[in-house]
Residue, then its C-alpha position, 0 to 999 in steps of 0.5 A: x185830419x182827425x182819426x180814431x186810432x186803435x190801439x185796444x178795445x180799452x184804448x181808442x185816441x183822436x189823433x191826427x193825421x195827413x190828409x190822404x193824397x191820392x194818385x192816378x185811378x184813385x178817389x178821397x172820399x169824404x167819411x159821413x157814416x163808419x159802422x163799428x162791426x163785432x170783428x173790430x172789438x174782437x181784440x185776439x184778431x185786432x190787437x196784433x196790428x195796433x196801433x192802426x186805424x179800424x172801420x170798414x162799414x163806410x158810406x161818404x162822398x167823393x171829394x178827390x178825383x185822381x188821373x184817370x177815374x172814369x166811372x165816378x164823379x166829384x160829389x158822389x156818394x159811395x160805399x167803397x169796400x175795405x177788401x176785394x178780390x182779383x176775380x181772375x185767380x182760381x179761387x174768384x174763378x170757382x166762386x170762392x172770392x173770399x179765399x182770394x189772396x187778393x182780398x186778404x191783402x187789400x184795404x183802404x188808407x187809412x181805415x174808415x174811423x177817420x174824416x178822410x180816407x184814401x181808395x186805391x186804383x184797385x178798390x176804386x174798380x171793383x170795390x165802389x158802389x154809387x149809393x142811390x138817393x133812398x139810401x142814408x149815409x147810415x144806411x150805407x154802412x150796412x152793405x159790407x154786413x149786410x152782402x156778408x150775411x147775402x153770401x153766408x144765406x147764399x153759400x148755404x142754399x137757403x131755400x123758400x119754407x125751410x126753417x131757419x135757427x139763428x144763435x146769437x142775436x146781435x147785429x150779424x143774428x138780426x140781419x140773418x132774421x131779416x134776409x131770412x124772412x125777406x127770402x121766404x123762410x117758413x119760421x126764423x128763431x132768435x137765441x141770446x141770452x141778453x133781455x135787450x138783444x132777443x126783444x129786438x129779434x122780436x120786434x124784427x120778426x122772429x117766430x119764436x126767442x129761446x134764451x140761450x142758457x135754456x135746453x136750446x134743442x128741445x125748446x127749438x122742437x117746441x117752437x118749431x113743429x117737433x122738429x129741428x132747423x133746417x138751417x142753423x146759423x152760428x152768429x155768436x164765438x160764444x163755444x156753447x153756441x157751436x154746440x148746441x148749433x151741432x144738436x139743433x140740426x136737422x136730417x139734410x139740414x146745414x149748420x153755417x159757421x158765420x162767426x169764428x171761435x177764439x184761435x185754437x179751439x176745437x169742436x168735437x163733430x158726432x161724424x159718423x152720426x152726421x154722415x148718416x143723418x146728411x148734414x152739411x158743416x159750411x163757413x162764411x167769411x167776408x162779401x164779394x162784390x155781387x153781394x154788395x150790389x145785392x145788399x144795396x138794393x135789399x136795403x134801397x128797396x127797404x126788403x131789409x129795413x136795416x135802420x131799425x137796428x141802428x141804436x147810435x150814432x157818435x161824433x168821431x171824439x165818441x170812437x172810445x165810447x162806441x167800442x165800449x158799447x159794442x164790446x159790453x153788448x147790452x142795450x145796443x145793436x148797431x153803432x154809427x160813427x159820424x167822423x163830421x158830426x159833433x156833439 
């Protein structure tokens, strides 16, 4: 079969490899969508593995049965998660299943830039969801995203009428506006500093776009009732934006670290002032399994219209091309791959 196989962001080759074979409690699954996500051209985090084979948004069809598979049939369509937790260990126990040694350790064979993948027996458990009929192939490749942003919202307490201050508007920064606007938020602000990136957050729904480069927190007041967010969400490893995240917070409100700064930086945190003031500083990391059954039904529900943010859709020979779109991060929001499409 063929793959798209990694080697840097500069550097993506079809190749071939043997067809996954499966064993008991485990499924083939036939790849028909695989997302390309930000964190695959984050080339400090990926670099360190190549060559291997990325993509962990993906939606397909069971084709394989092993021994044993109860819960699925041949024929079913499936968004199957790349990484899942035990929920037995302390950490699953108290809510936090992203900390799970578990997750950190699990994935599917190879990844999903491929034609065929393979679901390990604990995957194929707790990590395989049916995708209902009013849900697109595409449109499942937004459920690992998506739940990410569900869990990163839900971890923060977002609350009805609060308002919220998204940096960064590429897809991670859209599908916070959206899921925002979708649990009641009173007003979503977009930041960006490319022209293409804040008309979608327009166009999506935000209240107000500041352009990223400008006075962020006194514009923020502008738009905003004279005061800051009440919730501030980091969607960018751009360093500026963690530190206007830190300004634009108000008294009782959150900032939520959604995405990560390059290894070894560190950010000057005004303690004592933030002490006094009540603010909460929160990461989000990955999804559980909750999250993903809730992000299906966002989107089968359409309370999410996530195929609006989709601005291509590849054949597998294209992989290269995909990887330059979403690394150069100009006209483009989400790429889709089509491991069966051709051109």
């Amino acid at each position: 079969m063929r793959v798209a196989m990694y080697y840097n962001n500069r550097d993506v080759r079809i190749e071939e490899l043997p067809k996954p074979k499966i064993g008991p409690g485990e499924i083939l699954v036939k790849v028909l969508a695989s997302g390309i996500c930000g964190s695959d051209v984050m080339e400090w985090y990926r670099i360190k593995k190549a060559p291997l084979v990325l993509g962990h948004e993906i939606a397909g069809k069971i084709v394989k049965l092993g021994e044993g598979v109860k819960n699925f049939k041949l024929g079913d369509r499936v968004f199957v998660s790349h990484h899942i937790p035990c929920n037995t260990c302390r950490y699953c126990l108290n809510g936090y299943h992203t900390v799970c040694e578990t997750l950190h350790t699990t994935n599917y064979d190879p990844g999903g830039f491929a034609e065929y993948l393979r679901a390990p027996r604990l995957n194929v458990d707790r990590g395989t969801f049916l995708l209902p009929g009013e849900v697109s192939y595409e449109e499942g490749t937004f459920v690992e995203p998506l739940g990410c942003v569900i869990r990163g919202q839900r971890m923060a307490g977002i609350k009805p009428a609060q308002s919220v201050l998204i940096l960064g508007s590429g897809i991670s920064g859209l599908l916070h506006l959206l899921l925002a606007r979708a649990l009641g938020a009173s007003r979503v602000i977009a930041t960006d500093i490319n022209d293409y990136r804040m008309e979608m957050a327009k166009k999506l729904g935000a209240d107000a776009v500041i352009r990223a480069q400008e006075d962020v927190p006194a514009r923020l007041r502008e738009v905003n009732e004279g005061r800051l967010a009440d919730l501030v969400i980091i969607c960018t490893g751009a360093l500026p934006a963690f530190t206007q995240a830190l300004q634009c917070v108000d008294r009782g409100g959150t900032v939520l670290f959604f995405a990560p700064t390059d290894p070894g930086v560190k950010l000057p945190v005004p303690v004592n002032e933030f002490w006094r003031n009540g603010i909460t500083l929160l990461p989000s990391y990955g999804a559980a399994p909750l999250d993903c059954l809730q992000a299906i039904e966002l989107i089968r529900s359409r309370r999410v219209p996530v195929g609006k943010m989709i601005t291509h859709r590849l054949p597998l020979e294209d992989t290269a091309l995909g990887f330059r779109l979403v690394e150069e991060a100009k006209e483009c929001i989400k790429v889709v791959i089509q491991p069966h499409s051709s051109k």
